[in-house]
MARPA-32736 format. One record per atom (N, C-alpha, C): atom name; x, y, z. Coordinates in steps of 0.05 Angstrom, whole numbers, always signed. Layout:
residues N
{pt CA; {X; Y; Z}}
...
This chain:
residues 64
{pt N; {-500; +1837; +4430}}
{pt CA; {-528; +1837; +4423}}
{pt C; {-532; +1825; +4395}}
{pt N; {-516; +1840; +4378}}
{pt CA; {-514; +1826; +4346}}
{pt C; {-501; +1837; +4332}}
{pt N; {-500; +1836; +4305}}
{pt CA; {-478; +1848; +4296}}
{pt C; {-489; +1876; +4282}}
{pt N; {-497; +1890; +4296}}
{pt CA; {-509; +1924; +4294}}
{pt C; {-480; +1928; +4302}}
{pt N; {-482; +1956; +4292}}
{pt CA; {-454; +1973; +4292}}
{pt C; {-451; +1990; +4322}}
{pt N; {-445; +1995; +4334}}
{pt CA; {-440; +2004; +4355}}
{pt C; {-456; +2029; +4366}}
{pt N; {-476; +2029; +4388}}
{pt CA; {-499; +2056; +4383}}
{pt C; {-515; +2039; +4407}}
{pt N; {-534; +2061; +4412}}
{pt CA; {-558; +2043; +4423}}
{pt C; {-582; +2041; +4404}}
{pt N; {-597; +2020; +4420}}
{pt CA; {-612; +2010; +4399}}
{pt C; {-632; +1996; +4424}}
{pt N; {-664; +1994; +4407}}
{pt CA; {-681; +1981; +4412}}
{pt C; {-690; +1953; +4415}}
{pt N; {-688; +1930; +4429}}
{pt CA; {-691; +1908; +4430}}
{pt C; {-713; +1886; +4449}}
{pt N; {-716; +1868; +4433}}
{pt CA; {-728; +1846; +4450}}
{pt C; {-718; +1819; +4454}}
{pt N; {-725; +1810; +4470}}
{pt CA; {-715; +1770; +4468}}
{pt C; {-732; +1752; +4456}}
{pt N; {-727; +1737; +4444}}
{pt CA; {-738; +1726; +4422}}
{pt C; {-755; +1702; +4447}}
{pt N; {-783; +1698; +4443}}
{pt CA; {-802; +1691; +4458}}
{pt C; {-791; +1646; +4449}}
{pt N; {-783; +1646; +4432}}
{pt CA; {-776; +1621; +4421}}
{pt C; {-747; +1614; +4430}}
{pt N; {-732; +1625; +4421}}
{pt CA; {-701; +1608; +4422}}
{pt C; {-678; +1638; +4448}}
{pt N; {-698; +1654; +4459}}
{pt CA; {-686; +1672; +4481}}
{pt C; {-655; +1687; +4456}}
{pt N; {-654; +1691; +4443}}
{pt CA; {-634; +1706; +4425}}
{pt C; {-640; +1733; +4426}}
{pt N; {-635; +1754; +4422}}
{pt CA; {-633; +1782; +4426}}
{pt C; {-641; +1792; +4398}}
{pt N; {-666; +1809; +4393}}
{pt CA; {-680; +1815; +4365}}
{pt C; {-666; +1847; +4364}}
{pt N; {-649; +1858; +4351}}
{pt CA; {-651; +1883; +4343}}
{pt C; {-680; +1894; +4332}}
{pt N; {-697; +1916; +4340}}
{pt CA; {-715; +1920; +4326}}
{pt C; {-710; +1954; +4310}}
{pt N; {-697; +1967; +4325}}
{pt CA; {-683; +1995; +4306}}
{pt C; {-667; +2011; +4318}}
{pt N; {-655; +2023; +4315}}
{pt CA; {-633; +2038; +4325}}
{pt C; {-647; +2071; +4343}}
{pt N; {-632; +2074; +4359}}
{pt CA; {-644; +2095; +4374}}
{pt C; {-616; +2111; +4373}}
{pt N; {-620; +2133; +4352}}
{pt CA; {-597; +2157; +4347}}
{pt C; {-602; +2175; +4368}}
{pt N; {-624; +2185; +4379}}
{pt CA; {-626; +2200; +4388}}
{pt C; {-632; +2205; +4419}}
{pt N; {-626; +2180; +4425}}
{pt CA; {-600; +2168; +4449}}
{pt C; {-635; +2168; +4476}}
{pt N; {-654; +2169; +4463}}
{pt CA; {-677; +2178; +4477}}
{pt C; {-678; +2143; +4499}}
{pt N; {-689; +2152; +4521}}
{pt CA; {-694; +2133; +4541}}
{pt C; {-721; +2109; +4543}}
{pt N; {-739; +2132; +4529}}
{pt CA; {-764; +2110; +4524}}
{pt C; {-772; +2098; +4490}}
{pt N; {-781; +2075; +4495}}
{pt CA; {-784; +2059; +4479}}
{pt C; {-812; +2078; +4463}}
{pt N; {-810; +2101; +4428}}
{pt CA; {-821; +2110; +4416}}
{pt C; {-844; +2092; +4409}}
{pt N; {-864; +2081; +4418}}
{pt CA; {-887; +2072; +4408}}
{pt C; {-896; +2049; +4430}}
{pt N; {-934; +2064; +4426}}
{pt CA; {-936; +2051; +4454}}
{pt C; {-962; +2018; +4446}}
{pt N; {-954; +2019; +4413}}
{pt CA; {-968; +1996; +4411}}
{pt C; {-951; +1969; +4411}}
{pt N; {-957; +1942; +4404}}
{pt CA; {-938; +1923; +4407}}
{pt C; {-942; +1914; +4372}}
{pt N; {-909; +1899; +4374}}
{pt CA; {-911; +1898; +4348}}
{pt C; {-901; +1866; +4344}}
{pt N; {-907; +1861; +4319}}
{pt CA; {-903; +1823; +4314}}
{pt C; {-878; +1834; +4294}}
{pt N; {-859; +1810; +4311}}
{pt CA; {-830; +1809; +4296}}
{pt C; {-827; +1776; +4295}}
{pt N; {-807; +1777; +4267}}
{pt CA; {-802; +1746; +4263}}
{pt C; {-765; +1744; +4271}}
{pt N; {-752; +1737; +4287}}
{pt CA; {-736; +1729; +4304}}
{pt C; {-720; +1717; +4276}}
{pt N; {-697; +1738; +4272}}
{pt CA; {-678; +1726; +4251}}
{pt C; {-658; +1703; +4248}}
{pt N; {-669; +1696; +4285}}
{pt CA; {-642; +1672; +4286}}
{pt C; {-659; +1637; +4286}}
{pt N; {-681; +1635; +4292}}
{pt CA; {-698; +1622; +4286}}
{pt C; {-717; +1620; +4279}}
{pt N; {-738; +1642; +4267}}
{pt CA; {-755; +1643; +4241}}
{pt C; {-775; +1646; +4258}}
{pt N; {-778; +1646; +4288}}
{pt CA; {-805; +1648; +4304}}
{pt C; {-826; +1667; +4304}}
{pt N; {-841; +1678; +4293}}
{pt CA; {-860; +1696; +4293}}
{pt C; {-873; +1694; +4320}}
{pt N; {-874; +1729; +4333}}
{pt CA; {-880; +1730; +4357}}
{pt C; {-897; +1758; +4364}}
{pt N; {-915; +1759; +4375}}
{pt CA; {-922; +1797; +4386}}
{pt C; {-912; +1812; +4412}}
{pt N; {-895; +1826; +4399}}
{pt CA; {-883; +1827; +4431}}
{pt C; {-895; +1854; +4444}}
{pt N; {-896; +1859; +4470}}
{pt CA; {-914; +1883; +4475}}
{pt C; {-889; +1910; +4480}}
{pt N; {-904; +1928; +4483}}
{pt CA; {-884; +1954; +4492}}
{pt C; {-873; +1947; +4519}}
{pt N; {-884; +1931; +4534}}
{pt CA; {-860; +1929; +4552}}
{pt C; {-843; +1902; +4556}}
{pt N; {-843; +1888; +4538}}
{pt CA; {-828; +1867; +4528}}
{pt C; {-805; +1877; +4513}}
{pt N; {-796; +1908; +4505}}
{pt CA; {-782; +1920; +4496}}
{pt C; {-767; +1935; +4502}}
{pt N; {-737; +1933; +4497}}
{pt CA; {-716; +1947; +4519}}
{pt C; {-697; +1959; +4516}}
{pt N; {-677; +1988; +4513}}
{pt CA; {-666; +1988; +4503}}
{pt C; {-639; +1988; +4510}}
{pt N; {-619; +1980; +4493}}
{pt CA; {-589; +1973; +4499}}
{pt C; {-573; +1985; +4489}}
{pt N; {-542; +1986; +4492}}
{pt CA; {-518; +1991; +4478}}
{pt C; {-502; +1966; +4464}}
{pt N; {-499; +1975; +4441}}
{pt CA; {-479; +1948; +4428}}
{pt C; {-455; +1968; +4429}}
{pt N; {-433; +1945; +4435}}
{pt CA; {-402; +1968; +4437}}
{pt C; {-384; +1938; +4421}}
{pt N; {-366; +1952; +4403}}
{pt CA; {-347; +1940; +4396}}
{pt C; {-359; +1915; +4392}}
């Protein structure tokens, strides 16, 4: 996914170049995505500014 440390974590695909956006870590291992508004992220691998909605948002495991 990227180079986040091993955990799950909250994510989207970057609406520009399809890359994988970490947006925060989910410690508390919870299943739904904490907030039900959408939020504008700028895509660290190509600078794209984007609004992505709550269900454009997904969450994953990074391992090793």
């Amino acid at each position: 996914m990227s180079k986040a440390k091993p955990g799950f974590y909250f994510f989207t695909v970057c609406a520009h170049c399809g890359k994988e956006i970490v947006l925060h870590p989910d410690p508390s291992d919870e299943e739904d995505f904490p907030t039900s508004r959408s939020m504008h992220v700028t895509c660290p691998h190509c600078g794209a500014g984007h609004t992505y909605k709550p269900s454009e948002m997904r969450r994953g495991e990074v391992v090793e």
